[in-house]
C-alpha positions in Angstrom: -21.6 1.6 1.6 -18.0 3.3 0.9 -16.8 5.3 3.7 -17.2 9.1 4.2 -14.3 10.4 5.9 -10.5 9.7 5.3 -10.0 7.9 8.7 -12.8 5.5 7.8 -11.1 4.8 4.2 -7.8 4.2 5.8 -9.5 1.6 7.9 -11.5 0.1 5.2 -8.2 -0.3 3.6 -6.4 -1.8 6.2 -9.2 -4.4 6.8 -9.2 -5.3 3.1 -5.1 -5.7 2.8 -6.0 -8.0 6.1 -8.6 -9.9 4.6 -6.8 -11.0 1.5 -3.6 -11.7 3.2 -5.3 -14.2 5.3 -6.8 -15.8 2.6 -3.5 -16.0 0.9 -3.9 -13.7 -1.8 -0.1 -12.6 -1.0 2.4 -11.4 -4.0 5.0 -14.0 -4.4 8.2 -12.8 -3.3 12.1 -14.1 -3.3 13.7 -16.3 -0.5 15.7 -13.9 1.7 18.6 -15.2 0.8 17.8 -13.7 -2.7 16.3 -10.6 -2.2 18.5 -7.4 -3.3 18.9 -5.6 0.4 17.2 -2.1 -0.2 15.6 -2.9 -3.0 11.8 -1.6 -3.4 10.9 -4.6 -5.5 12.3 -8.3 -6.4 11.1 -8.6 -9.5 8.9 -7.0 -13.0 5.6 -7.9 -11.4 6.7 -6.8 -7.7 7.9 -3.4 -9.9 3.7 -3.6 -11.8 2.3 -4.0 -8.3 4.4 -1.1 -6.9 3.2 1.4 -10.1 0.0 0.8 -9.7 -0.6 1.1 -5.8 1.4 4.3 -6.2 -0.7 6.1 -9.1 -3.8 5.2 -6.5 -1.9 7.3 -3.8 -3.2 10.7 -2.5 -0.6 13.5 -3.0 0.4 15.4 -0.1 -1.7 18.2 -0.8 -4.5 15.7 -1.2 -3.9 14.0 2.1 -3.6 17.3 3.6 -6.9 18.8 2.7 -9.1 15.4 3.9 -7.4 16.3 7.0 -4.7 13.5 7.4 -1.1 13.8 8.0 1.7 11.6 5.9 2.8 9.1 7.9 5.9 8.8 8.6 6.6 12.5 8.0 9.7 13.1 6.1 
């Protein structure tokens, strides 16, 4: 049974991210002493994984209109 309201999906989804990182289902990433400071991604599948969580993100108007706020507001 999928949620209802946009609180509910926001929970669902922090339970699932949750879930899979403690079964270790993680994105590799660089050592520290590699990673580019302020860089969004480390490398072409960090940059895939980044595309694609973004084209499932509401819009502002979207997130506005179930009610929700953007977080952090900018």
């Amino acid at each position: 049974m999928s949620p209802t309201n946009p609180k509910d999906e926001q929970e669902e989804y922090t339970r699932d991210q949750i879930k899979e990182a403690k079964e270790g289902n993680l994105p590799k990433s660089k050592d520290i002493n590699e990673a580019e400071n302020g860089s969004m991604v480390n490398d072409m599948d960090d940059l895939k994984r980044l595309g694609k969580e973004m084209e499932n993100m509401d819009t502002t108007t979207e997130v506005e209109e179930k009610g929700l706020k953007n977080d952090p507001e900018q």
